[in-house]
N, C-alpha and C positions, 0 to 999 in steps of 0.2 A: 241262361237256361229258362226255359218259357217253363212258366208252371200250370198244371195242372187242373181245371173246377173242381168242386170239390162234388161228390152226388149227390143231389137233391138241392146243389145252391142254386139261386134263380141268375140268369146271362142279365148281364149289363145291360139297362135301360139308356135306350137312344134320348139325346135331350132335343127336343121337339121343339122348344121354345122358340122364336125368332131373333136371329142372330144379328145384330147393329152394330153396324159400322160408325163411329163418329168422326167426321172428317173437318178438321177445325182448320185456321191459319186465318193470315191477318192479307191473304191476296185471296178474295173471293173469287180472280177471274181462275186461277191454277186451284184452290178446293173445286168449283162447279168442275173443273174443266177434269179432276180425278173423278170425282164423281159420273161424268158422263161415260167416261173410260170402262167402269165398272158395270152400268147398266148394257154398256154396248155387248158385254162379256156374258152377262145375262138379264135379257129382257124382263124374267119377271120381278128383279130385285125392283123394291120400290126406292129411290128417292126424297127425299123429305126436305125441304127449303126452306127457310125463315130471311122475309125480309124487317126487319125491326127499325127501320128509317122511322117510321111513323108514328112511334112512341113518343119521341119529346114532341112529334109536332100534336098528335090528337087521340093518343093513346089508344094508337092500335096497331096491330101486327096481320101480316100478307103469309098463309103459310101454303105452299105448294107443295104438290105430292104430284110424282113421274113415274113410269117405267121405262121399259126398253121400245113400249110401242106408243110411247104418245102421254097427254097429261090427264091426272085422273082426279086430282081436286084442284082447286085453286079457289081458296076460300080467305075473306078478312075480319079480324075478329077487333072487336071491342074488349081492353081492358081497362077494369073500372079504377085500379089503380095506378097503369101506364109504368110498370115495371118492370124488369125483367124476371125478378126472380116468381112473380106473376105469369109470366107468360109460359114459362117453364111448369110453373103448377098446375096451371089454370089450361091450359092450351096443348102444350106441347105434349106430355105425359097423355092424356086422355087420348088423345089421335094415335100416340105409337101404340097405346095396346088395343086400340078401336081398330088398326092396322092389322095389329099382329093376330088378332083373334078373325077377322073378314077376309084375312088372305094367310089361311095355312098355309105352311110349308115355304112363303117366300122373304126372304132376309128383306133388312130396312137399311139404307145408307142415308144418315143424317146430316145434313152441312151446316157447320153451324158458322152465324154471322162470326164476324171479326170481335164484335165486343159481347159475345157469348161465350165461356168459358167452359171447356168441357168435364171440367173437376165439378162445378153446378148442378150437369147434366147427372154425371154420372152420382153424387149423390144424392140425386133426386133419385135417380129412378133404385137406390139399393134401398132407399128409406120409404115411399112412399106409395099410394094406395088409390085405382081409380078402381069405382064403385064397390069398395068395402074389400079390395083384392088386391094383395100385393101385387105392384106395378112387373116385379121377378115373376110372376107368375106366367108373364106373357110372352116375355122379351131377356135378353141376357144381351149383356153389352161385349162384343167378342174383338172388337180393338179400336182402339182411339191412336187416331195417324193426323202426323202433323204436316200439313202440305204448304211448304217454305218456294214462293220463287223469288229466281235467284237476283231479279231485274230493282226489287225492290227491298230486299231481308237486310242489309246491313243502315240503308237509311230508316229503317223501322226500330230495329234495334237500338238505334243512335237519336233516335225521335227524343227533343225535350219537351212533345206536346203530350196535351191529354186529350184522350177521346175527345171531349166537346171540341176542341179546337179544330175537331175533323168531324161533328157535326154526328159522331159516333157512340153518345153518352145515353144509356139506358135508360137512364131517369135524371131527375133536377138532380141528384144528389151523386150521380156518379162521376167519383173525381178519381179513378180511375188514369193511368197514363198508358200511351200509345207504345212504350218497352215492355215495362211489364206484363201486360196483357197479352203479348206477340207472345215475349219469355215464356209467362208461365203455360201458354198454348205447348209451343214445342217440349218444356221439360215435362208437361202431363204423358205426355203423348207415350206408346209405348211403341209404335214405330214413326219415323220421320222419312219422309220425301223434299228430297229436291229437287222440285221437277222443272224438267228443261229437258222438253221434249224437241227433239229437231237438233238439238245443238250439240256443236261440236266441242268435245272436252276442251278445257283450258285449265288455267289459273288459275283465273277468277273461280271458276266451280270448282275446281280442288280446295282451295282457299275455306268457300262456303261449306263445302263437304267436313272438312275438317274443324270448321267452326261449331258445326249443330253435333258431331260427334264429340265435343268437348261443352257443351253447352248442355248435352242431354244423352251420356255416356251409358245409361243403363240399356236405352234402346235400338230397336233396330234401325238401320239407316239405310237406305235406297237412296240412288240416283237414274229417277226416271227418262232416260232421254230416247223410249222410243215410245211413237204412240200406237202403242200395241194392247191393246184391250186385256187381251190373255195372261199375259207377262206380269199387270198389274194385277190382274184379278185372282190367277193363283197366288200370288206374293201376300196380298190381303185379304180374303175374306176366307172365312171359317178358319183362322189362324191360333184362335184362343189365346189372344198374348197378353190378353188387358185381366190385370190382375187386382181386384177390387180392396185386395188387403193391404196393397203394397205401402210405404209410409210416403206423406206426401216431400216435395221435393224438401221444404223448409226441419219439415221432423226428422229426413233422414237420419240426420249424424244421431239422434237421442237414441235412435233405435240399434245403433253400431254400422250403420249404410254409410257407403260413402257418398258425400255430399258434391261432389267434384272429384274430378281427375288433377293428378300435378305433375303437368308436363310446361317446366317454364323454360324450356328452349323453344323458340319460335319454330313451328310447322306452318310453311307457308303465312309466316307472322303471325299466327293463331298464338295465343302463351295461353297456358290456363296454370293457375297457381292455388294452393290452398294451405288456409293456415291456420294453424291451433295455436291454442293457447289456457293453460290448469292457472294462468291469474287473471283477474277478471278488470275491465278498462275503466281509466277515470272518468267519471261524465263527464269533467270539463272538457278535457285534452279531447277527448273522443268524438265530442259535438265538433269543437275545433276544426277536427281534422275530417268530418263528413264527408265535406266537398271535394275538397282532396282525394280521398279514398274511392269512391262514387266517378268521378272524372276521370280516373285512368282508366277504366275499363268497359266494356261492353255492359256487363254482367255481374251479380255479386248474388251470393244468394247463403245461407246458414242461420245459425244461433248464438248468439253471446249473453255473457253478462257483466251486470254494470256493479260496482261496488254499492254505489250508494243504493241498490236498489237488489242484495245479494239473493233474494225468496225467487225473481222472476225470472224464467226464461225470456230472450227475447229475438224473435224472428227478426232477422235482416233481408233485407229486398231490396237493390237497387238498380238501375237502369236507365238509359238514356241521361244521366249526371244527377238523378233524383235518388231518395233517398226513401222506403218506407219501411217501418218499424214496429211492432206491436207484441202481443203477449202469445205466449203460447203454452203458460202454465207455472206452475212451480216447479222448483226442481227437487226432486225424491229427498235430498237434506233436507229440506224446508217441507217436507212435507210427512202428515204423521204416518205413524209404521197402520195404522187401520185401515188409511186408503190407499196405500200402494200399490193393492190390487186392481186399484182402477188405470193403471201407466201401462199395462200388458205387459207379460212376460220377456217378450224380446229387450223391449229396454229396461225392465227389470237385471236381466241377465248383462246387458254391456253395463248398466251403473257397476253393477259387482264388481264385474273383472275389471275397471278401471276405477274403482274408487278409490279418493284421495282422502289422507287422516285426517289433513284438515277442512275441506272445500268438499268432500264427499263427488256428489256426479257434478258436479258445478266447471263448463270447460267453456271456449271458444272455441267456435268452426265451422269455418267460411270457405268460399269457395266462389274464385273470380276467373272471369273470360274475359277476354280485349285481344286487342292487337298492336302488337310492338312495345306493349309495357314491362317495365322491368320487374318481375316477380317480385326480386330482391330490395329494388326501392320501395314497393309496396307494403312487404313486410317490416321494413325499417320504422315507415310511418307509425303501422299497426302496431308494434312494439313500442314504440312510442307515448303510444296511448295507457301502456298496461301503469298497472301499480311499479313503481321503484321499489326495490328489497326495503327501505324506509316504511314509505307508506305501506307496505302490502304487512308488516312487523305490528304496525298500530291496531290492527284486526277489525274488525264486523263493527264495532260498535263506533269506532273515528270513522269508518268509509260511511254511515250511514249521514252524517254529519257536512259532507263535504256537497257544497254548491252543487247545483243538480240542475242542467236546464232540462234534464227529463223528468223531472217532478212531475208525478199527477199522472203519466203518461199508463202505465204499465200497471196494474190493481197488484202483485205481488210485492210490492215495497212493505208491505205492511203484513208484518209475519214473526216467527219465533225467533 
């Protein structure tokens, strides 16, 4: 039933802002090549390119700006630092609302390099300020699409390199690797394109189809294989699908999201498996068994915790047979009842309904993609790792005790 205005309410204000596209992926030649698709659909949309080669070499960035009739900057800047998150600040940001303000009424489609992330992106511009004015005041970021081809996404994913090895590293210090960075491209993303324009279904593209749908299950998914201007350009722009609250892929589970899909029957050998766990892993066993864990699969991605170290959350990342780790907080047990209002509501509300009398919000939950791996031997391992009814008996105060090659590693060891 449509309802009503009420009389004297004022009608819904049109948002005027300029509407950005960010078109990411680790195949520059299929981003430009979406990108060009969308200008063709309409000329006045601008364009926006960043070539970042030139940073490690002399600390500067190439950035171009196109429409639909031709080029309209192509400009190379100096930065004093030669970094990315520099050029994002310093560069990138001042041009989109210099953009958005000298050309009313026309949308921005952004491309970003391969080792530019568009999680970066987008919390720059929700947090930040060109000439005294929120950067939101100019621009709204209306979807982040991830454009996967299919000639090159499984040797990417399967990459044991790091950017530098591909001459790809932002700065001296970016140690960054060539999975992850693909990975966390696609699961930001809140649509995904496999584009394979021209070609004739297969396998293989069912195969990939099914992979990025299990790798990044919350979003939408297309398979581009005509090159139709139109077709892409209703499908993405002004779409409104990119949601700036949403939790990021690693926080999911804390927030009650699911972290992964579990479907460990091979689709086109696609498996995606996920596994919880209310006891928390022994460092030893668990360092142990890293490589193990990490090597079956594409993909691994959630939060755990460690006995010896019971205060800390701890982000898992893995990819290409690598392993990365880090903090992402306390968990609400370990944390006093005065700041809990800083965890936000939603994961306030899943601690609740799942907490434990002993362990409180303290859990395991992962979530891995590969191909042809046995869910079940996976989880075998992982259980493996957990506390024994023994051990887990001796309580908080023995697990803090016990050898730890993650000592030092995670600031929450050290807590009530």
């Amino acid at each position: 039933m449509s309802q009503l205005a009420q009389p004297g309410a004022a009608p819904p204000q049109a948002d005027l802002r300029a509407a950005l596209t960010l078109l990411t992926g680790f195949a520059p030649e299929a981003t430009r090549a979406a990108a060009d698709l969308l200008a063709r659909a309409d000329p006045a949309l601008l364009v926006v390119e960043y070539d970042l080669a030139g940073l490690a070499a002399d600390g500067t960035v190439r950035r171009t700006v196109r429409d639909g009739r031709g080029p309209v900057e192509d400009e190379r800047t100096a930065l004093e630092h030669g970094c990315l998150s520099c050029t994002v600040r310093e560069d990138l940001l001042p041009a989109l609302v210099r953009l958005a303000r000298t050309r009313p009424g026309d949308d921005i489609a952004l491309v970003l390099p391969p080792n530019m992330e568009p999680g970066t992106v987008a919390a720059a511009c929700a947090w930040a300020e060109v000439d005294g004015a929120p950067v939101a005041d100019a621009l709204r970021i209306d979807s982040v699409v991830a454009v996967c081809d299919p000639a090159s996404l499984l040797d990417t994913l399967d990459s044991d390199q790091d950017l530098a090895d591909r001459g790809l590293h932002a700065a001296d210090d970016d140690a960054r690797s060539v999975a992850d960075t693909a990975a966390r491209q696609i699961e930001y993303a809140d649509t995904v394109l496999l584009w394979a324009p021209g070609a004739d279904p297969d396998f293989e593209h069912a195969r990939l189809a099914v992979l990025l749908q299990r790798l990044n299950p919350w979003a939408r998914h297309l398979v581009v294989d005509l090159d139709e201007p139109g077709w892409l350009s209703q499908r993405l722009r002004r779409s409104g699908r990119f949601d700036p609250d949403a939790p990021e892929p690693h926080g999911r589970g804390l927030e009650g999201h699911a972290v992964g899909s579990h479907e460990p029957e091979p689709d086109c050998g696609v498996v995606a498996a996920v596994y919880r766990a209310r006891r928390p892993f022994h460092p030893a066993r668990f360092h142990r068994a890293l490589s193990d864990v990490a090597g079956r699969t594409l993909r691994g991605r959630g939060h755990l915790w460690l006995a010896s170290q019971p205060d800390a959350i701890v982000a898992w990342e893995s990819g290409g047979g690598g392993v990365a780790m880090g903090e992402l907080g306390r968990w609400l047990a370990a944390t006093p009842d005065a700041e809990w209002e800083d965890a936000g509501p939603e994961r306030r509300v899943y601690a609740d309904l799942h907490w434990d009398a002993d362990f409180g919000d303290r859990e395991i939950h992962l979530a891995f993609v590969g191909l042809h791996f046995a869910a079940d031997e996976l989880a075998a391992v992982l259980d493996g790792c957990l506390l024994t009814d023994e051990e887990a008996a001796a309580g908080p105060r023995a697990w803090r005790e016990y050898d730890d090659p993650f000592d030092g590693c995670f600031d929450g060891k050290e807590g009530n």
